[in-house]
C-alpha positions in Angstrom: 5.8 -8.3 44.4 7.7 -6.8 46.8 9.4 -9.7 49.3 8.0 -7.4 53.0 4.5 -7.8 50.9 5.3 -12.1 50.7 6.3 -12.0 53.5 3.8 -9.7 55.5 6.7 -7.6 57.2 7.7 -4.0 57.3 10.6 -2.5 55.4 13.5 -4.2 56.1 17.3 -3.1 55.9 19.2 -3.4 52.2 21.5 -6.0 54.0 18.1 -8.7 55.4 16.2 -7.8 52.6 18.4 -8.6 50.0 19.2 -12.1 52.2 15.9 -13.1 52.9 15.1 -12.1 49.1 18.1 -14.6 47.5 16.5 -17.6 50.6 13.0 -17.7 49.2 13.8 -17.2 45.8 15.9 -19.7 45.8 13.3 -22.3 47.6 10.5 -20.8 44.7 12.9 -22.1 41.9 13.8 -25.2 43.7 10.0 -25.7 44.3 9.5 -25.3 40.4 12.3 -28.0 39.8 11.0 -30.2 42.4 7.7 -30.1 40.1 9.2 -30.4 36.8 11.2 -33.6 37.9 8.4 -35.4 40.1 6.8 -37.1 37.1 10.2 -38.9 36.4 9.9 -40.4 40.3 13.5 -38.3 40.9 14.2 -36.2 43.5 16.7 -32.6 42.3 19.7 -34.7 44.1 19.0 -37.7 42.1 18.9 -36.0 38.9 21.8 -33.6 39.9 23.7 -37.0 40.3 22.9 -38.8 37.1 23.5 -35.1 34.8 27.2 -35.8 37.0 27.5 -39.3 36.1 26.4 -38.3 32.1 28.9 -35.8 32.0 31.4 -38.7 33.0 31.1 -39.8 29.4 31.0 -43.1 30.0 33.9 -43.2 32.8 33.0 -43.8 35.9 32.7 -41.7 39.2 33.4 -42.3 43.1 31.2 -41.2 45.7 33.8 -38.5 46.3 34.4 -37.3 42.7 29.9 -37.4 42.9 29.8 -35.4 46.3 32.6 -32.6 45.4 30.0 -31.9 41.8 26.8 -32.3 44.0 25.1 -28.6 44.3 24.0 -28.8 47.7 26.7 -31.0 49.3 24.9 -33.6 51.8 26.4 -36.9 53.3 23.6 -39.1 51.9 25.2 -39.3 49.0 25.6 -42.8 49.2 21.8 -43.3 50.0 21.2 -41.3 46.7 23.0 -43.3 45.0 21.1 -46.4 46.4 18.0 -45.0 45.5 18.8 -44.7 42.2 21.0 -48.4 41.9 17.3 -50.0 42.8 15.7 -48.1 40.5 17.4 -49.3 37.9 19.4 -45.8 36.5 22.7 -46.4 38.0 25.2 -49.5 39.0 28.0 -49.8 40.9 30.8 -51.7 40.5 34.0 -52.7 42.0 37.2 -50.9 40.6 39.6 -54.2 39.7 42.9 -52.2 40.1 41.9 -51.5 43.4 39.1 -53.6 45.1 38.8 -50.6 48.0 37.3 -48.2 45.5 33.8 -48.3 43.8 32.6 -47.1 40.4 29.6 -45.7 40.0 28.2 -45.4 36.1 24.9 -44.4 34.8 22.7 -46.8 32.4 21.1 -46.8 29.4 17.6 -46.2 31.6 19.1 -43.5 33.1 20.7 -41.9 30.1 17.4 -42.1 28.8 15.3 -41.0 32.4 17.8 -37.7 32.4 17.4 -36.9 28.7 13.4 -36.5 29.2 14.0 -35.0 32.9 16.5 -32.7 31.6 13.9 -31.6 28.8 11.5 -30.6 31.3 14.1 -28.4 33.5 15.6 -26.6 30.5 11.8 -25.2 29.9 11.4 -24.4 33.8 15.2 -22.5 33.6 13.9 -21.2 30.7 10.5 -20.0 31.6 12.0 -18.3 34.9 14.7 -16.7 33.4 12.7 -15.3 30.5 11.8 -12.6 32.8 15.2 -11.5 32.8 17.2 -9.6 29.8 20.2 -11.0 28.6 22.5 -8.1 30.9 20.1 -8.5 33.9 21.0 -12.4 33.8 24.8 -11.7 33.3 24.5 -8.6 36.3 22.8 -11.5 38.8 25.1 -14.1 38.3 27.8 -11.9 38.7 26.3 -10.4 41.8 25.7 -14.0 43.0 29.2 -14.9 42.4 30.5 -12.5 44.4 28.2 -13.0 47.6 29.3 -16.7 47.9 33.0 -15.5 47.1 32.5 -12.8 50.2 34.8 -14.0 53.4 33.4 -13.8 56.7 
């Protein structure tokens, strides 16, 4: 469907249409996410954190190294991180070469939480995309790419 028919408005210029389009796509898949994550009691920011921390390896992370991966950069970082330390799927813990800094490391639980979150929003990325021919999903990244590379 056509986003003026979504949205109930008239034909719109290339340049809005094409803006407003990429905005409420991109809350429709983050919607989708939101649903495929819920039964794991994680928000997308919690489970964008521990798929950081995973890809760690093992070594640990600071709140800066976490922030600079996040996708949507937000200062409650740290209260992310907090929520997940009382649930049980991440610690933190001094650095002893220099007690200013603190590690952050993900645990067994949420190694474990992320593997069976991170089946769920492989088959939503999946299912969305499957609309989408192996060139047209090459042609929008690309395209996407180059809109966030644009200067003002």
């Amino acid at each position: 469907m056509e986003i003026e028919n979504i949205i109930k408005t008239q034909k719109m210029p290339d340049h809005a249409r094409t803006v407003i389009n990429v905005i409420y796509t991109a809350h429709e898949i983050e919607n989708r996410i939101t649903d495929a994550v819920k039964p794991y009691d994680i928000s997308i920011p919690q489970f964008n954190v521990l798929r950081i921390l995973k890809g760690r390896k093992g070594q640990p992370a600071n709140l800066c190294t976490i922030q600079e991966r996040m996708i949507a950069r937000m200062s409650n970082t740290t209260r992310i991180i907090d929520r997940l330390i009382d649930k049980g799927l991440v610690r933190r813990k001094q650095c002893p070469q220099n007690r200013r800094k603190v590690e952050i490391f993900i645990t067994p639980e949420g190694l474990e939480l992320l593997d069976r979150a991170s089946t769920a929003v492989t088959a939503v990325e999946k299912e969305i995309t499957d609309r989408l021919t192996p060139r047209e999903i090459e042609d929008l990244n690309t395209a996407l790419t180059r809109l966030r590379s644009q200067k003002p």
